[in-house]
N, C-alpha and C positions, 0 to 999 in steps of 0.2 A: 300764261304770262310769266316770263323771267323776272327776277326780283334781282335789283340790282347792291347784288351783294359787295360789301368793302371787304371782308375776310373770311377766311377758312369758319372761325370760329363763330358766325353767324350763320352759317352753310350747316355747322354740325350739329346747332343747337335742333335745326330745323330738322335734318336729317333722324337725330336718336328721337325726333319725336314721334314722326311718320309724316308728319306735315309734308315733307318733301323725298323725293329718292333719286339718287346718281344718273337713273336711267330719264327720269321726267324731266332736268336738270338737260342733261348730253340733249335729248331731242329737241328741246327749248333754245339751247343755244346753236344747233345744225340749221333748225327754221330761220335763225337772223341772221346767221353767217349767209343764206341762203338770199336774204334780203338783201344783205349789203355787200352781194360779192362782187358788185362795183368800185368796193374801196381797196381790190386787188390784196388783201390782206395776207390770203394763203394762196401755197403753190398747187398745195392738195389737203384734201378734208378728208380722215381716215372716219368715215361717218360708219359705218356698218358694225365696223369693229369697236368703233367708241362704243356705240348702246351694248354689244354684246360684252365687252368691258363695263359698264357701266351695270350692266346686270350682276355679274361678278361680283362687284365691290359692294351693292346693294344686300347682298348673301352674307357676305364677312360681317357688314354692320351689322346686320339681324344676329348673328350670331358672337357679336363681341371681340372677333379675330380682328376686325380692319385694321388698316396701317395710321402714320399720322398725318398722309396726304388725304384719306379720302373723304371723298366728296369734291376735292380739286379738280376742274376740267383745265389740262395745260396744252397748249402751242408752244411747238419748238423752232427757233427759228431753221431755216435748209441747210445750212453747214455741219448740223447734228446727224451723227446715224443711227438710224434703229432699224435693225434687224430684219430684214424682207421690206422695207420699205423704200422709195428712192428718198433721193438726196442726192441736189444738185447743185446746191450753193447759187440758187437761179441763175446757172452760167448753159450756155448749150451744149457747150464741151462735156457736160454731162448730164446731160436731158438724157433720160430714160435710166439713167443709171440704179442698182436697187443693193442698197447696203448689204452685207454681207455677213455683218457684228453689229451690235448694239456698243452705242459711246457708252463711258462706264455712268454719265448722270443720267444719262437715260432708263440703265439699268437699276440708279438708285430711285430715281423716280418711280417705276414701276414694283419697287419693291415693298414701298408706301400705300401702292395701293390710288397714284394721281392716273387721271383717264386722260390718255394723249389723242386731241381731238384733229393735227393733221399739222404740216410743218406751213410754217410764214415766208413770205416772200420775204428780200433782205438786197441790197448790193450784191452784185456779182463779185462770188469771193471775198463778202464781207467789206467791199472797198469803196468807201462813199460816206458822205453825212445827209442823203437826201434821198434815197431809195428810188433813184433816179435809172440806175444803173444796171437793171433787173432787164436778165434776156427776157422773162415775163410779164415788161413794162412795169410802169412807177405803183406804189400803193399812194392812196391821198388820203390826208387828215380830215377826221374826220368829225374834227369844229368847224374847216373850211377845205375842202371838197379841190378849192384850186391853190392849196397850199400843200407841201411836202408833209411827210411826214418823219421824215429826221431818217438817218441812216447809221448804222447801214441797217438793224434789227427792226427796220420802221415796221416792217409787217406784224413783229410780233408786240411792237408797243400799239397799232390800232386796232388789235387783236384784241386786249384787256381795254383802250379805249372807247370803239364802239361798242364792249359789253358782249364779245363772240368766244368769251373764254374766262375762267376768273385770273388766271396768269397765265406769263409768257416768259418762255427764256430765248435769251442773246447770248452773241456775244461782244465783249468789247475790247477792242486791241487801241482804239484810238479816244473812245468815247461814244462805241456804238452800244450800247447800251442806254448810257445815259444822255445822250444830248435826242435820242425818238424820245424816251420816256420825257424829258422835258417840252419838247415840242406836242409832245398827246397829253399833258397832264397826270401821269402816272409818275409811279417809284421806281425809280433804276438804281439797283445796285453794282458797282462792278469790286469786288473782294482784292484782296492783296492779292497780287499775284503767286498762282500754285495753289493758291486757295481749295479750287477747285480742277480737279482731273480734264485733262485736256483731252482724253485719249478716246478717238473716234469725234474730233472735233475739225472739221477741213481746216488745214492752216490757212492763215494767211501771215503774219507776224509774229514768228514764237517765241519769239522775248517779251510780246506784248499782250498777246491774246490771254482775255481771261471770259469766261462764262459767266454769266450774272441775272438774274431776276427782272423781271419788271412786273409790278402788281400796282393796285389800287392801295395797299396799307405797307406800313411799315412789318405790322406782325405778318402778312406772309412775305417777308421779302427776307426775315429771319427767321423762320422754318424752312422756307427751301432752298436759303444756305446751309441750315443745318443739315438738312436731307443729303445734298450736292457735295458737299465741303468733305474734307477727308484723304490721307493718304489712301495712294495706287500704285499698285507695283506695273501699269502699264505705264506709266507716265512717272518719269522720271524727274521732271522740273515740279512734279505735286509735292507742296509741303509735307514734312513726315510728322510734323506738330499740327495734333489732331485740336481742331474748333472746341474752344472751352463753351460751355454749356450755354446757349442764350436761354435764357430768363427774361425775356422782354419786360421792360418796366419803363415807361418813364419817366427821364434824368432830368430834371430841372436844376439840381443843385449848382450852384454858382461855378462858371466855366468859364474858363481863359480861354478867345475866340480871336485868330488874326485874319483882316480879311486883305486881300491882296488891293494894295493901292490904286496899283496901274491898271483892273479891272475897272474902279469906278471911275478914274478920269480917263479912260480912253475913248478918242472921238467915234473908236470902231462899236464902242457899246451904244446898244440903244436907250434913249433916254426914259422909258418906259422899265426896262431892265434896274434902270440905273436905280429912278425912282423906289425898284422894291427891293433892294437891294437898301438900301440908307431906310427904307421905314424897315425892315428885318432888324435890320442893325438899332435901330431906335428904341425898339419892342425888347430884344436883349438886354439891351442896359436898364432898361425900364423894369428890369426883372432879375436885376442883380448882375447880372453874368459881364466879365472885361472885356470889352470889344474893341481891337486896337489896328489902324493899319499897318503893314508891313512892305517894304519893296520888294518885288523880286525882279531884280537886276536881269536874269537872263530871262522873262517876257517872251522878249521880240526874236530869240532862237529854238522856241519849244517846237513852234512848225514845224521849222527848216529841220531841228534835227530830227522831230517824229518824222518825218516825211521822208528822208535820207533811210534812216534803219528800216521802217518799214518797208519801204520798195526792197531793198536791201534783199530782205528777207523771203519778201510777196517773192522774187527773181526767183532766190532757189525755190521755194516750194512751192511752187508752180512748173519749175521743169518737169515732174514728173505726169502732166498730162500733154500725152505728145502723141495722140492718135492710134499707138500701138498695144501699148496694154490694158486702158479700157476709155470708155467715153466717148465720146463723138471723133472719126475718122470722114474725113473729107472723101467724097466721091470721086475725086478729079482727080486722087491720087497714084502717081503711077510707077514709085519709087521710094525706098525710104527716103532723102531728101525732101521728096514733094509731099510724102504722109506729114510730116513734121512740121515743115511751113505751113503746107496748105490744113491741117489739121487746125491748128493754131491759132492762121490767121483766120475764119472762118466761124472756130469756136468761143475766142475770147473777144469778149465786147472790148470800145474803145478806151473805155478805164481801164482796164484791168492791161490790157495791151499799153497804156500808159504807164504804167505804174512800174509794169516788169521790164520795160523799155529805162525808165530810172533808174531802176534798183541795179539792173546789171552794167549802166554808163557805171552809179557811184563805186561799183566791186572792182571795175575792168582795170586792166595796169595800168598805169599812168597816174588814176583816178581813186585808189583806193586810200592811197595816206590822205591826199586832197579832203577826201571828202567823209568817207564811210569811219575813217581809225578816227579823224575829228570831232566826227557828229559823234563815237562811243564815250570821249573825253567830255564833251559837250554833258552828254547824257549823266557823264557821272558827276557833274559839279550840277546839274539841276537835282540830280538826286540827295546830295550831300545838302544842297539848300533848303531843299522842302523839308529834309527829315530834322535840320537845324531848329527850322520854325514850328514845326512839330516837339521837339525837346521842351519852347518854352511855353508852348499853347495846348490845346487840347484839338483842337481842330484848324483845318484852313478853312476858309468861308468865300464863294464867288461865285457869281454866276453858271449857269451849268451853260450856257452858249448867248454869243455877244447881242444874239436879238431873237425874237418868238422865229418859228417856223415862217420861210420866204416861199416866194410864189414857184411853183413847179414852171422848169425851164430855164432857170435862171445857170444852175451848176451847167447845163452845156453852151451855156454863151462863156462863160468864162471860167473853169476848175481851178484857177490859183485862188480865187474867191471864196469857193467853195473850201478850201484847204483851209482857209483861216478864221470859217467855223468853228475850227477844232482848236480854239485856242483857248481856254479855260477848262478843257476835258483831257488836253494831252499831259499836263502835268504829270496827274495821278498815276499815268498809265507809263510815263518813263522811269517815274522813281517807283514805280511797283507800289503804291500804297493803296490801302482802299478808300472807296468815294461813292457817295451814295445822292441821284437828285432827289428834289423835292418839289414837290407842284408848289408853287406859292401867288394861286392865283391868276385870273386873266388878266390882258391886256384894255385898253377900249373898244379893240375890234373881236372883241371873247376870243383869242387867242392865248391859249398857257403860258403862263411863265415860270420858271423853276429856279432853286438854290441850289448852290453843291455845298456839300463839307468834304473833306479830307481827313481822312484821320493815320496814326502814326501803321507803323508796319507792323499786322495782325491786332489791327484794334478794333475789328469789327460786333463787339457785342458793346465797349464806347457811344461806339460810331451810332449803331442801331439804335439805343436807349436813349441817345439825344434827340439823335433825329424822330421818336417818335413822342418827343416830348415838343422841338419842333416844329413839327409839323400841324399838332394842337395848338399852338401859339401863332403860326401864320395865320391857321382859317379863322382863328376869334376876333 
């Protein structure tokens, strides 16, 4: 029987004891994965090669060499590449397809010595807040079975939720990261952008995508930043200001906290959200720390303009699957023109076909000052806001999404809906700052609920030491 560990550092005690080993550990968690492969989690389970990996790192321990991942079993979500393995972004357009390089965190991963037990289902191309969107069909949550599990990284948040891994990485371009981990009751971190190396990372928005964590505790969700974080000379948008040294410790010290007004009176929040959100806020003051609200004036354009860049971007970096140089080619085809369309249309599910349908309306002429050069302007006076309120706070403070995890089915009756999930996630991710959720409890139908902070640009050891002071203060 698997012992349901919160961190690394309870793993290790066990481990240097003999109590436990990597390999007992990897087969214990293949047995449940094997249980609950109804909750569509993963696309593929690298089970052979984990235990003989896992034998590996069991060696290193005995002999004092191991890294500072091991004893880590991690899930990546499919947009990641590692070396002889597929990665598909669970789209069809590249079913079968088998990496050819290792992304560069996958290589730091493995250099630690973490055991990579098989890649997570996710949105096709990352595009979704409901994991709906998977040529592999939906993954379900797994408090409630007929509710989503948050998108688009859902696979890899019920991956550490049902207990099938001790961590999982995403990524998040809009809030995929943290609005599954909020919806599974886990930690999402998504880092300042550049933070972390992009590179062997499928795009889908590169002004936006960032890689991030999802664990059960705060201390592994700042270790495998630490691991992850770092310049790359593949990736050129990677910070060359290398990650000052996390020291996790718990911050209580008195902290100036703004949290966004129009989160807690908006009719689109749920009243349950609301509720813990104002006891959060209660407990803070209650503890010293200045808890004040703030406006932000532009709200009601964060969508719109996420939505605009993103497709934007999803447009070009998607022309390059087009039936001819690798991935799924349509059978019917019987001409470059008909490779192309029929490739295409055939390959890409109705999102992603939506999205790149957007992106290139807002580019096209006519359309580009309209819409695309506005939403950039847009972008930079949200940017200039948040970092404003940031100068006189230490944190933003708000919901990580307007309501718990909704019922699976819902995002195809209506996707403008769906879009306006991402409305307390896309802040962080326009102005590049890091944001980290937090579980803060269930609902009355034991459904999760979470907090976000925000904190300023490259303040993630702030960010982390609060949050896991926090996160102690929620569950007491």
């Amino acid at each position: 029987m698997l012992k349901n560990y919160t961190s690394l550092v309870d793993i290790t005690a066990e481990l240097q004891s003999g109590k436990r080993t990597v390999e007992g550990m990897v087969n214990a968690f293949l047995q449940r994965i094997e249980q609950y492969a109804h909750l569509n989690a993963f696309n593929e389970v690298f089970a052979d090669e984990a235990v003989v990996r896992a034998k590996e790192v069991d060696a290193r321990i005995k002999d004092g060499t191991a890294g500072k991942l091991a004893g880590m079993v991690i899930a990546i979500k499919d947009n990641i590449c590692y070396k002889g393995h597929g990665v598909t972004a669970s789209s069809k357009i590249l079913d079968g397809f088998v990496s050819i390089y290792s992304s560069t965190i996958v290589e730091r991963l493995l250099a630690q010595d973490a055991v990579i037990i098989g890649r997570c289902n996710c949105d096709e191309f990352a595009m979704g807040g409901s994991n709906e969107n998977s040529y592999f069909g939906p993954v379900k949550n797994f408090a409630d079975e007929t509710r989503v599990a948050g998108g688009s990284s859902g696979g890899s948040a019920v991956a550490v939720q049902a207990g099938l891994c001790h961590a999982a990485i995403g990524t998040d371009t809009g809030g995929s990261v943290r609005q599954p981990a909020a919806f599974c009751g886990a930690v999402g971190l998504k880092p300042t952008y550049g933070r972390i190396s992009r590179h062997g990372i499928i795009a889908y928005g590169s002004s936006l995508d960032q890689v991030g964590p999802i664990t059960r505790s705060v201390s592994d969700a700042a270790l495998l930043l630490e691991v992850m974080a770092g310049p790359d000379d593949f990736d050129s948008t990677a910070l060359q200001q290398p990650l000052e040294q996390l020291n996790l410790k718990a911050d209580g010290s008195p902290k100036r906290i703004a949290y966004i007004k129009e989160a807690l009176e908006s009719d689109g929040t749920d009243a349950e959200v609301k509720a813990m959100l104002r006891n959060t806020i209660e407990k803070l003051n209650a503890e010293g720390h200045t808890v004040e609200p703030v406006t932000f004036e532009y709200i009601d354009y964060l969508v719109p303009t996420y939505y605009i860049l993103a497709t934007a971007e999803a447009s070009s970096n998607l022309a390059r699957y087009d039936g001819v140089h690798y991935g799924y080619r349509s059978p019917d085809a019987t001409d470059l023109t008909s490779t192309y369309k029929l490739s295409r249309s055939e390959g890409f599910g109705k999102e992603v076909k939506r999205r790149i349908m957007l992106g290139t309306f807002v580019l096209s002429a006519g359309y580009y000052d309209a819409y695309y050069a506005k939403a950039q302007k847009v972008r930079r006076l949200i940017q200039q806001r948040t970092v404003e309120i940031l100068q006189q706070y230490d944190f933003i403070m708000l919901p990580t999404a307007p309501e718990p995890a909704f019922k699976l089915g819902i995002e195809e009756k209506d996707p403008v809906v769906s879009y306006l999930h991402d409305i307390f996630t896309v802040q962080a991710s326009l102005a590049g700052v890091p944001a980290i959720s937090l579980p803060a409890g269930n609902n009355t139908q034991g459904l999760p609920l979470a907090i976000q902070l925000l904190a300023n640009h490259c303040g993630e050891a702030q960010l982390l030491n609060f949050s896991d002071y926090l996160l102690n203060l929620i569950s007491n």
